[in-house]
C-alpha positions as CSV (number, residue, x, y, z in Angstrom):
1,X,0.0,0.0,0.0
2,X,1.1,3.5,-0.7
3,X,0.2,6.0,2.4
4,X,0.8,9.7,2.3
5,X,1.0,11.3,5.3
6,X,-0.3,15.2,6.0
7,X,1.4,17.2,8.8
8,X,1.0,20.4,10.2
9,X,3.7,22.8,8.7
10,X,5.9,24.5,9.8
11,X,7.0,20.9,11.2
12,X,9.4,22.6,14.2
13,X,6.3,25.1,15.6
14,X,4.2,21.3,15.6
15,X,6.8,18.8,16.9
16,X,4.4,16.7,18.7
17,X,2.1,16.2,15.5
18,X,5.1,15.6,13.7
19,X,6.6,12.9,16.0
20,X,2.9,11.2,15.9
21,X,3.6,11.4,12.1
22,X,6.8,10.2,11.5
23,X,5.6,7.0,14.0
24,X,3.1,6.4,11.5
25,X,5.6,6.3,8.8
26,X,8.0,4.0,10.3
27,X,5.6,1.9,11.6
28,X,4.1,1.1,8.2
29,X,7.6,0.9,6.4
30,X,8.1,-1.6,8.9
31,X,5.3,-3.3,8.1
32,X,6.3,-3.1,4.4
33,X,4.0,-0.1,2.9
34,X,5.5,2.7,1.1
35,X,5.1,5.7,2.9
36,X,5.5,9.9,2.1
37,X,5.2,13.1,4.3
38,X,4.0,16.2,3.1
39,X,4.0,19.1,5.1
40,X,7.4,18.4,7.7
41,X,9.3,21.2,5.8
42,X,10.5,23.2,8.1
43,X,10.6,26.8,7.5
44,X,12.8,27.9,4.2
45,X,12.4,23.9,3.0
46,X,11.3,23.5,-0.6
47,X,7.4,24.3,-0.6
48,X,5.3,21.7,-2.5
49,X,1.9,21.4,-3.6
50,X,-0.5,18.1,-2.4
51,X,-1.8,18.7,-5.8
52,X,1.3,17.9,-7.5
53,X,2.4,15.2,-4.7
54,X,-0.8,13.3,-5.3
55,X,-0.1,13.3,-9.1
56,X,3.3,12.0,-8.3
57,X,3.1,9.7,-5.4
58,X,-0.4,8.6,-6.3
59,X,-0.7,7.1,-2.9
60,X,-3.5,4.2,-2.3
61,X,-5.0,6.4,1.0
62,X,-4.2,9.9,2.1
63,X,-4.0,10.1,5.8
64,X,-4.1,13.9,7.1
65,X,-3.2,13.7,10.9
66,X,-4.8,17.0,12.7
67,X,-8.1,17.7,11.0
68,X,-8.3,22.1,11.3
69,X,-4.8,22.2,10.2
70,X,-4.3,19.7,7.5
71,X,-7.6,17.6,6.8
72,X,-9.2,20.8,5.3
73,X,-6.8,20.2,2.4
74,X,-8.6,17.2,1.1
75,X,-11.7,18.1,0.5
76,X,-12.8,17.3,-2.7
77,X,-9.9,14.9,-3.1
78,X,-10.8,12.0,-5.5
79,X,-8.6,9.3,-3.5
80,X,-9.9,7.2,-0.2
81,X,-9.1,9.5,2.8
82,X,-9.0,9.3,6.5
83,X,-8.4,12.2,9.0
84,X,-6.5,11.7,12.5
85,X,-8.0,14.1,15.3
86,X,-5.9,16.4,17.9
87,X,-7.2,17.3,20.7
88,X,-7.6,20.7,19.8
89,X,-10.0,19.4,17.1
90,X,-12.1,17.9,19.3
91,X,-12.1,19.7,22.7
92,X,-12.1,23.1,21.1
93,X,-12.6,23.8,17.4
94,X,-15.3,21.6,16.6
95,X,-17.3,24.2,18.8
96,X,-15.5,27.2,17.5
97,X,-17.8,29.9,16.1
98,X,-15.7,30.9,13.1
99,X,-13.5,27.2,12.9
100,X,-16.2,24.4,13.8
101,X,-18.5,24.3,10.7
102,X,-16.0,23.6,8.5
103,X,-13.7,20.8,11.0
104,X,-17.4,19.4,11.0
105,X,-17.4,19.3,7.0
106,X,-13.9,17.5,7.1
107,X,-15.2,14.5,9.2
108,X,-18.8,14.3,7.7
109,X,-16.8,14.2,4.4
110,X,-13.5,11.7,5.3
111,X,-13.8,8.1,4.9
112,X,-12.8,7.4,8.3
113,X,-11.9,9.8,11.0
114,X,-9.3,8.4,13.7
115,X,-9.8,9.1,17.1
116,X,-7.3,8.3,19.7
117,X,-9.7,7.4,22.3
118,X,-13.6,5.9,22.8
119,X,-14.1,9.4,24.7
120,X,-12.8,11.3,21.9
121,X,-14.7,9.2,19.5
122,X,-18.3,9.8,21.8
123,X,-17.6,13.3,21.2
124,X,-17.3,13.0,17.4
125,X,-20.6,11.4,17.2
126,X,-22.7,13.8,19.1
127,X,-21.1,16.5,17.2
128,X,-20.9,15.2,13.6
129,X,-23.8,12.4,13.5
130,X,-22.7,12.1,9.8
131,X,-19.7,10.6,11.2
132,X,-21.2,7.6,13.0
133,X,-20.4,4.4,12.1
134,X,-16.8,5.7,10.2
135,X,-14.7,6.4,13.4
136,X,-11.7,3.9,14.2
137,X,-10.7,4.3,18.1
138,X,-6.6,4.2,17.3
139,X,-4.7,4.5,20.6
140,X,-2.0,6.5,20.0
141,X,1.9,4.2,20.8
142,X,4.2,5.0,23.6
143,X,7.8,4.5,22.2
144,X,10.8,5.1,24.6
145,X,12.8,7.7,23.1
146,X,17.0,7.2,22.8
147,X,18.2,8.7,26.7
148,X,22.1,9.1,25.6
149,X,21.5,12.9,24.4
150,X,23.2,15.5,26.5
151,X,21.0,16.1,29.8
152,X,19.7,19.4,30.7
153,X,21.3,19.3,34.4
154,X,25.0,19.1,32.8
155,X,24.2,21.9,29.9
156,X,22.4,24.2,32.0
157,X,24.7,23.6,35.3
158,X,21.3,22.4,38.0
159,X,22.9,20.6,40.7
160,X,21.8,17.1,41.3
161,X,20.3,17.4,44.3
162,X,17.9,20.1,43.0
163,X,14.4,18.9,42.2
164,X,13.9,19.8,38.7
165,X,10.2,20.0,37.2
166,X,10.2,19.7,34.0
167,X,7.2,21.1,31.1
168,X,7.5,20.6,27.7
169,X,5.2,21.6,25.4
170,X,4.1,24.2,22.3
171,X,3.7,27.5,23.8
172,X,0.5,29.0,22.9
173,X,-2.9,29.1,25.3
174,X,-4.5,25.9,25.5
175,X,-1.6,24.3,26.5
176,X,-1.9,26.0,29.8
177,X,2.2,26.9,30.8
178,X,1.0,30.3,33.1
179,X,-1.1,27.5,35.6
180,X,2.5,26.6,36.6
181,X,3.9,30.0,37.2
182,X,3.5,30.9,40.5
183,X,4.7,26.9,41.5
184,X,8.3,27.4,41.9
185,X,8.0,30.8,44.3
186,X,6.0,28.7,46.9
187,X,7.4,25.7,46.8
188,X,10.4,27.5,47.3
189,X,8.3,29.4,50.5
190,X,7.6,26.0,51.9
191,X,11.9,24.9,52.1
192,X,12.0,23.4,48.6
193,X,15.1,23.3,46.3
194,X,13.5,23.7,42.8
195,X,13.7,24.7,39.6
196,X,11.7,24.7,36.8
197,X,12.1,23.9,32.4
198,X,9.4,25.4,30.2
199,X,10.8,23.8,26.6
200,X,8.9,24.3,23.5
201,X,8.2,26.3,20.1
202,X,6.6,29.7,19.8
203,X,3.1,29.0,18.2
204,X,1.4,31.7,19.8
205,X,4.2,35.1,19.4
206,X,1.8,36.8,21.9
207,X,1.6,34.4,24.6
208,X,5.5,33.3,24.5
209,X,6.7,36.5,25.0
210,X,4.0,36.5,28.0
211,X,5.4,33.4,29.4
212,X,9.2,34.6,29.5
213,X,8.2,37.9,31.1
214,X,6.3,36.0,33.6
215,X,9.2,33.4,34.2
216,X,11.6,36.1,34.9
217,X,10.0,37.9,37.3
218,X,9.3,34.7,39.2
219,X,12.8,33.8,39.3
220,X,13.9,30.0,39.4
221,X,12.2,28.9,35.9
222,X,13.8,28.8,32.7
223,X,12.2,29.1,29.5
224,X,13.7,27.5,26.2
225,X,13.5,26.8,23.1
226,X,12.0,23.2,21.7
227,X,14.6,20.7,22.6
228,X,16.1,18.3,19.4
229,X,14.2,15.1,19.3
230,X,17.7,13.4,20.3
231,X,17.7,15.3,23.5
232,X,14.1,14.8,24.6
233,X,14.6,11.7,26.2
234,X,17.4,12.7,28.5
235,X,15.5,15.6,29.3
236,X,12.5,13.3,30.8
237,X,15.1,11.5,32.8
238,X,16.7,14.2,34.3
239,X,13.4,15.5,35.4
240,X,12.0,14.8,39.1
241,X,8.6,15.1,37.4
242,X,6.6,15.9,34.0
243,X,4.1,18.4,33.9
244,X,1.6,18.9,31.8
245,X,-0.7,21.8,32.1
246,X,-3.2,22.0,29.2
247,X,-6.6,22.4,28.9
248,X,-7.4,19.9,26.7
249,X,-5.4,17.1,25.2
250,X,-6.5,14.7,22.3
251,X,-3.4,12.1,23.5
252,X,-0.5,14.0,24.7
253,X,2.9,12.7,23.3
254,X,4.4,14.4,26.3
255,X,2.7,12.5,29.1
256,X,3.5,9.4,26.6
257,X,6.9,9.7,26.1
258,X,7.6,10.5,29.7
259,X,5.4,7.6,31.0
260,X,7.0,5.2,29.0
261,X,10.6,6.0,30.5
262,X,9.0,5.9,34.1
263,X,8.9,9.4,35.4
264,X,6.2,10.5,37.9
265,X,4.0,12.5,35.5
266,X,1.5,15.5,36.9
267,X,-1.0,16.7,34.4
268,X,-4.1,18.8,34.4
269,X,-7.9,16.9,35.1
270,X,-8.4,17.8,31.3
271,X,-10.2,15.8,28.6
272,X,-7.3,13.7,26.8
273,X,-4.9,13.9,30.3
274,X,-8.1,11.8,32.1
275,X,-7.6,9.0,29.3
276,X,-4.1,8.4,29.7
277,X,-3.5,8.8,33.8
278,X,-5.4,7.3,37.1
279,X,-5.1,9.7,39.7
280,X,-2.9,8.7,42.1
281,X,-2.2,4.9,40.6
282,X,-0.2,6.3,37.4
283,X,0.0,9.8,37.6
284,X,-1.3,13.0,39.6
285,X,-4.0,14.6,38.1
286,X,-5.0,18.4,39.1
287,X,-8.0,21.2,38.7
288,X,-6.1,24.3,40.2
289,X,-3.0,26.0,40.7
290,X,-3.5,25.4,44.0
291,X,-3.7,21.7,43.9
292,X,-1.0,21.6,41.3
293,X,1.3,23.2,43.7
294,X,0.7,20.4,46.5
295,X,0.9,17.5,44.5
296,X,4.3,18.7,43.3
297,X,5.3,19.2,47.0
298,X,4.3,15.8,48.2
299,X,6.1,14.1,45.2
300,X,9.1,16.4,46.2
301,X,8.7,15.5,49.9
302,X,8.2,11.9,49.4
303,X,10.7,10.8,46.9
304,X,9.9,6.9,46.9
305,X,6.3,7.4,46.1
306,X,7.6,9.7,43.3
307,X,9.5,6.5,42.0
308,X,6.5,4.3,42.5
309,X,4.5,6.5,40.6
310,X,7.4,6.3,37.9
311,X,7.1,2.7,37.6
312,X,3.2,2.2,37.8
313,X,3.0,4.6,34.7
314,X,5.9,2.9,33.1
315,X,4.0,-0.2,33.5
316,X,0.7,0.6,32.3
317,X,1.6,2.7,29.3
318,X,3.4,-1.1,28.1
319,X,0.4,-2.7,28.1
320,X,-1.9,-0.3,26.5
321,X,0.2,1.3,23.8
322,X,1.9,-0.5,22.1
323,X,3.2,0.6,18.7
324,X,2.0,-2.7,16.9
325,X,-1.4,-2.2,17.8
326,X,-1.2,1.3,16.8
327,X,-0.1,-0.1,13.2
328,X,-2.8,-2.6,13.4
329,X,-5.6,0.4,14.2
330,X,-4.3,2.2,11.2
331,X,-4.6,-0.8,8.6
332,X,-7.7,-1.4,9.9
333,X,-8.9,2.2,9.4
334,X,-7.5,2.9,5.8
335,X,-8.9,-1.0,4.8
336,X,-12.0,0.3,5.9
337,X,-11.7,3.8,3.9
């Protein structure tokens, strides 16, 4: 089978659609299908139309992964189509004034729409009843990334004993990094060495220049750029914990990458974040900045639950994503396009 693959472009202001992405890809070439991106140009990379890469790929199935950003693109394609959602698409721009009526169009109109949960899926069907009956439920995989990259502690000089909370992430608003701002300044109040990583790409101009203004006048957080993909991995070890702060989340690579190396993860009680983690089994889920701020102090205070925490996730995210059975979900799904 011949697949093209859609990703949001510029690929490095979307890194976690374009990890999901190049997955896809490598999973199916494993698998023995012949695979194509279009869109994972960075920006200044050679621009080409999906007019012209249709004509010259002439793939069997188009899959467009993020339905606002790249599904739009397809319709009125002549080929079988599928769309993959975010979670953007479906906690937030399906209801969008301006944005929804036309998301809606993409799904009524793709041959199948991928969702990456039942939840997700539920909420495609009351929205979009012309979608019922063509929505695959594709959990998305958690792959352990390479850990040999250089660590954040020995580039940025954090001693080891400092507890180092760590949130990566795209900064623009829905992926919530301001929750976390006052964090650092009282758990430093309360006795705690701590330091905190924002890492991630400007997609919101506004907002990130918000963030580091914020961050500096809190003192103790740093805020960088998106990290290489070779140096993720060390980064999630090096951290004491993983946040993730946003509002909504579809399936957040971020709590799935760190998961799967065992790190004690603490996310917001959002739709997407309440698929992935049980409170308190495999993860710490919160509603405030004021619960946010205690569950990080406990973990902080009581390293060895911290660990167990680490290895519980670890644990579960083994059994229920797996990368074959993400494969076998997407097989399934264009067969059925």
């Amino acid at each position: 089978m011949k697949v093209l693959l859609l990703t949001p472009a510029p690929a490095h202001l979307y890194l976690g659609n374009a990890t999901t992405v190049a997955r896809y890809r490598d999973g199916l070439q494993r698998c023995g299908h012949l695979c194509e991106v279009f869109g994972g140009t960075s920006e200044g990379g050679i621009k080409q139309s999906l007019e012209g890469t249709v004509g010259r790929f002439a793939p069997d199935i188009v899959h467009a992964h993020d339905a606002a950003r790249t599904g739009l693109q397809l319709l009125g394609l002549k080929r079988p189509w599928v769309v993959s959602l975010s979670g953007e698409d479906v906690h937030s721009l399906m209801t969008d004034e301006r944005q929804g009526p036309i998301v809606c169009e993409t799904l009524r109109r793709a041959h199948r729409v991928l969702a990456p949960s039942a939840e997700c899926a539920t909420l495609v069907e009351q929205r979009v009843p012309d979608a019922v009956g063509k929505i695959d439920v594709v959990q998305r995989a958690a792959v352990r990334l390479d850990t040999s990259g250089t660590d954040l502690r020995r580039s940025l000089g954090i001693p080891r004993q400092r507890f180092l909370v760590f949130l990566p992430g795209g900064f623009r608003p829905i992926k919530g990094q301001r929750r976390a701002m006052s964090l650092v300044r009282t758990l430093r109040a309360a006795g705690a060495d701590v330091e905190m990583i924002l890492a991630g790409p400007d997609q919101d101009a506004e907002y990130a220049d918000l963030l580091r203004k914020e961050a500096a006048a809190a003192g103790g957080i740093r805020v960088l750029p998106a990290l290489a993909r070779d140096r993720m991995g060390a980064a999630y070890l090096d951290a004491d914990v993983v946040l993730n702060t946003s509002t909504s989340e579809g399936c957040s690579p971020t709590i799935l990458e760190a998961g799967i190396l065992g790190r004690p993860i603490v996310a917001a009680a959002a739709p997407g974040n309440e698929d992935l983690l049980r409170h308190r089994e495999t993860g710490l889920l919160f509603h405030d900045e004021d619960e946010l701020t205690r569950q990080v102090l406990a973990l902080y205070r009581n390293r060895p639950a911290a660990g167990a925490l680490g290895v519980r996730v670890r644990e579960d995210f083994q059994r229920r994503f797996s990368a074959e059975a993400e494969i076998r979900g997407l097989l399934s799904a264009y067969a059925a396009a």
